[in-house]
C-alpha positions as CSV (number, residue, x, y, z in Angstrom):
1,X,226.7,-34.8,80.4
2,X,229.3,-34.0,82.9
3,X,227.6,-32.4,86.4
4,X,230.5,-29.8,86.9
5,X,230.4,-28.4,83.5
6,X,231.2,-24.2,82.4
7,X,228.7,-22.3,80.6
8,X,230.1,-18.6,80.2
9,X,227.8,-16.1,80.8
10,X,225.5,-14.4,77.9
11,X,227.5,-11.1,76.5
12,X,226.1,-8.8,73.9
13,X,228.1,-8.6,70.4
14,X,229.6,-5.0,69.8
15,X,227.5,-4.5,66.8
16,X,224.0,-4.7,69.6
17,X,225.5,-2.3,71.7
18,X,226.1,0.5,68.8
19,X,222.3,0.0,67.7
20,X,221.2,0.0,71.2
21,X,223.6,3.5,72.2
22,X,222.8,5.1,68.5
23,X,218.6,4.5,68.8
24,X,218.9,6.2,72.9
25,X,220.9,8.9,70.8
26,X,218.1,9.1,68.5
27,X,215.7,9.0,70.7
28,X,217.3,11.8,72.4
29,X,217.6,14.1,69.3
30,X,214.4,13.5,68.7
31,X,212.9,15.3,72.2
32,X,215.6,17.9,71.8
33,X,214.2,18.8,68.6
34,X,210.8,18.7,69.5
35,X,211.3,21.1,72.6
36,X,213.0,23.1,69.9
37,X,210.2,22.8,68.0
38,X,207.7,24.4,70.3
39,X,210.2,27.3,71.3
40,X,210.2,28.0,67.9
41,X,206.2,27.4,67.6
42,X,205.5,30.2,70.9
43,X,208.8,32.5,69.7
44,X,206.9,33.3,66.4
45,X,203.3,33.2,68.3
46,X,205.0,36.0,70.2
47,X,206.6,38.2,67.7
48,X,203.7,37.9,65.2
49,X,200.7,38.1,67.1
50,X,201.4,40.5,70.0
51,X,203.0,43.2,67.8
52,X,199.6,43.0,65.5
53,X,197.4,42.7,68.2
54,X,199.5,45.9,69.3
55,X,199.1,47.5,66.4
56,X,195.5,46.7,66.0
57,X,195.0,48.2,69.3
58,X,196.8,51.3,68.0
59,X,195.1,51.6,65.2
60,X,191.7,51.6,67.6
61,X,193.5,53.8,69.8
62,X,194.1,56.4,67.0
63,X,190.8,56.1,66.3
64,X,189.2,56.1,69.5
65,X,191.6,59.3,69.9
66,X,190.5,60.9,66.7
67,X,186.6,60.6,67.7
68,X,186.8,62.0,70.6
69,X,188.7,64.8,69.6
70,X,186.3,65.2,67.4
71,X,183.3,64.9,70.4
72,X,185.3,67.3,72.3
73,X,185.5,70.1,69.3
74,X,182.0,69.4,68.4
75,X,181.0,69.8,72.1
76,X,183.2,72.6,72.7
77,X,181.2,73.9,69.2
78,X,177.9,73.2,71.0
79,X,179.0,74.3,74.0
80,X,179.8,77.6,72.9
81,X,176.7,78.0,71.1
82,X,174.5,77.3,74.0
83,X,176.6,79.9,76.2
84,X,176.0,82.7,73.5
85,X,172.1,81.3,73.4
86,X,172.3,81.4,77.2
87,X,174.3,84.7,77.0
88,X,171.7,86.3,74.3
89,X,168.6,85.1,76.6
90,X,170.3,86.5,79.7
91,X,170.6,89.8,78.3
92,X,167.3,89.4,77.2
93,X,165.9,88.9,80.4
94,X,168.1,91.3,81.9
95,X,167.2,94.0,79.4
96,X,163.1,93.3,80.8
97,X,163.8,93.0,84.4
98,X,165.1,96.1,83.9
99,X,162.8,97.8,82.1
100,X,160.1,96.2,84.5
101,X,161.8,97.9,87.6
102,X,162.0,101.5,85.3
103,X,158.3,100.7,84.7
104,X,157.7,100.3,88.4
105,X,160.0,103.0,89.9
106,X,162.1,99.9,91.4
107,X,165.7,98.0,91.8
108,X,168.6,99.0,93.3
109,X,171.1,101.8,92.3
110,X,172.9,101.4,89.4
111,X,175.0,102.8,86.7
112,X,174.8,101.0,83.5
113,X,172.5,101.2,80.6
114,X,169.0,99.8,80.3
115,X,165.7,100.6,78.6
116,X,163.2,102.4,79.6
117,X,159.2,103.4,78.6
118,X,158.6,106.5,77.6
119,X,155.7,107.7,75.3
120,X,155.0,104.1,74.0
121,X,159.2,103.8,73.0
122,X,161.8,102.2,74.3
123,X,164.8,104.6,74.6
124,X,168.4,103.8,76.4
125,X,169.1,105.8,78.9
126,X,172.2,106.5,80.8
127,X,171.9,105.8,84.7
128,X,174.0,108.7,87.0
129,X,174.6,108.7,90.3
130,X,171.6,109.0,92.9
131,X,173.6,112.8,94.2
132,X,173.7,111.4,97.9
133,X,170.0,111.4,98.3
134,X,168.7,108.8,100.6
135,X,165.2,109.0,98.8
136,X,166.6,108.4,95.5
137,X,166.9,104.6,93.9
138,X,168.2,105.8,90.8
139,X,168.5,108.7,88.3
140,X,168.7,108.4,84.2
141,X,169.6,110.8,82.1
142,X,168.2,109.9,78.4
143,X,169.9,112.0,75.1
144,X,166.6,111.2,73.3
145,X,164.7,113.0,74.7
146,X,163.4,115.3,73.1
147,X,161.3,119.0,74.1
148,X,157.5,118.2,73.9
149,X,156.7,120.8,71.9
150,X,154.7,124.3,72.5
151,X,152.1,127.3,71.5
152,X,153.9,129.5,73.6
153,X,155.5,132.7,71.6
154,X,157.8,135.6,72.5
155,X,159.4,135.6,75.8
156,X,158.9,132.9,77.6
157,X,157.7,132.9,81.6
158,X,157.7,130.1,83.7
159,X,154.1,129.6,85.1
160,X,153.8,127.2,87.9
161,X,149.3,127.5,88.7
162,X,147.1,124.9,87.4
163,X,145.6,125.1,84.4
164,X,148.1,127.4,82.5
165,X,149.8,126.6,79.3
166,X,152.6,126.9,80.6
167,X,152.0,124.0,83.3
168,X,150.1,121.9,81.0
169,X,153.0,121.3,79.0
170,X,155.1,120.9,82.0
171,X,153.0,118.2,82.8
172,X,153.3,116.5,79.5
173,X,157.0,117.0,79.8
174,X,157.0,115.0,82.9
175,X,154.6,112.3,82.1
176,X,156.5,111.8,78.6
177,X,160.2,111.2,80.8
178,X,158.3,109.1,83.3
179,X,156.5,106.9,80.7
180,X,153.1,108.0,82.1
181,X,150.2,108.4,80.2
182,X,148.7,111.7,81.4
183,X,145.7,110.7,82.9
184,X,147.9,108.4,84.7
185,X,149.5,110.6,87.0
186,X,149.4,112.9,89.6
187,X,151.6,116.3,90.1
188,X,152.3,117.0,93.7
189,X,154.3,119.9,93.3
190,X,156.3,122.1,90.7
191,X,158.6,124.2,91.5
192,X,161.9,126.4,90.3
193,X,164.5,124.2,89.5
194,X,167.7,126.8,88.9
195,X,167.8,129.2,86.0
196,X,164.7,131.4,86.2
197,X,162.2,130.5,83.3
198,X,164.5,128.0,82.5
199,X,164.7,125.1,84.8
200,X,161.6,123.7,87.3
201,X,161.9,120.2,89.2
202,X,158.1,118.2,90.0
203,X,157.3,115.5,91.6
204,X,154.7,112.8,90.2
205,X,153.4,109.6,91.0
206,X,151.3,107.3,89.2
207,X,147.4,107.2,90.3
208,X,147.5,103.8,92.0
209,X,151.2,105.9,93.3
210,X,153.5,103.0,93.1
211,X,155.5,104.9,91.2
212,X,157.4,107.5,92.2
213,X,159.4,110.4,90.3
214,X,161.8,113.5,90.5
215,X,161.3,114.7,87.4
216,X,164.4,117.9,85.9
217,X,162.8,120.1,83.0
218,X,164.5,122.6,81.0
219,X,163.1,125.0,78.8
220,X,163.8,125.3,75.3
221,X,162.6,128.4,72.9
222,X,160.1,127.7,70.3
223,X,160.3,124.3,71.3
224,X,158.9,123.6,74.5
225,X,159.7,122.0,77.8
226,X,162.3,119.0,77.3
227,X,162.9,116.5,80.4
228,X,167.0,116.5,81.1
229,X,166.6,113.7,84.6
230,X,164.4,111.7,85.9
231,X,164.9,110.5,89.5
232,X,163.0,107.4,90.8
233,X,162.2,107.9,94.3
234,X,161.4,105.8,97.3
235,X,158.8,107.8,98.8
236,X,156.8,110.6,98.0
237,X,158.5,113.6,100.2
238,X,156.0,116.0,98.5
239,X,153.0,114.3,99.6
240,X,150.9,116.0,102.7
């Protein structure tokens, strides 16, 4: 063999170089398609399962909103009927404290309706104003009552000493608008009260005299002495 001889050097055929570019080409697609592939795969993930996890979550919403609307009406329902229970037991216990302080002669001025005792009733009475006087809490005025009844005939006369008919129905008069019991009470004085034989005012206490009263009589014929105001007083300005 010859030392200087030419080898040309090693080219690739035409036909090599197509296979070679079309399988990179190939190759290429395929990633492209894959990538496509999982835009597609999180695309759908996207628009099918947040919308329904959306609308789940409204549905719960609507739910949730329905319920508590419903709470709220049932404990608007409740509430209300606690406040008229509360309401109902507040006047309750209003209508006894006050009927405890016309019992005792006590509480502050006033000029609204209550209940007081008289002759084992309860009667409503209308409060009126105290007239000014220092010495008077309060002063009712009650349209039922009624004259206490009498065995007096003819002309009537006022008579003010003890022991009279005429002053023992006076005191029964007073004792009845005071919701005393007569042998309950003590008279400290009687006296005219405007009209002549018409009108006297006394002044009473209970025995133990912690309560105190004005009491206004009118007479009526055939019928008797009827109370027309009671006054309940601070202090006793009748007693010596």
């Amino acid at each position: 063999m010859p030392e200087n001889q030419y080898y040309p050097p090693f080219r690739t055929s035409r036909s090599e170089q197509y296979a070679k570019k079309r399988k990179e080409n190939f190759i290429l697609n395929l990633l492209i398609a894959v990538v496509f592939l999982l835009i597609i795969i999180v695309a759908f993930s996207i628009l099918t399962g947040k919308p329904a996890d959306q609308a789940g979550g409204g549905d719960h919403a609507e739910k949730t909103g329905e319920n508590a609307a419903a709470e709220h009406k049932n404990s608007k329902e409740e509430g209300k009927g606690e406040a008229s229970g509360a309401g109902v037991s507040s006047d309750n216990a209003a209508s006894e404290g006050e009927a405890d302080e016309t019992a005792t002669g006590g509480g502050e001025d006033a000029d609204e309706s209550q209940t007081v005792s008289g002759s084992a009733e309860n009667r409503e009475v209308e409060i009126a104003e105290s007239e000014n006087d220092p010495n008077v809490i309060k002063t009712v005025v009650n349209p039922a009552w009624e004259p206490v009844g009498t065995v007096q005939s003819g002309q009537h006369v006022t008579r003010y000493d003890e022991g009279t008919v005429d002053r023992r129905e006076m005191d029964r008069a007073m004792a009845y608008a005071a919701g005393l019991a007569e042998d309950d009470m003590i008279v400290w004085w009687v006296g005219h009260g405007g009209e002549p034989n018409r009108n006297v005012i006394g002044t009473i206490t209970s025995k133990d005299q912690t309560k105190i009263f004005r009491v206004y009589l009118e007479w009526v014929d055939g019928q008797g002495w009827k109370p027309v105001k009671l006054q309940y007083l601070r202090e006793n300005d009748k007693k010596r």
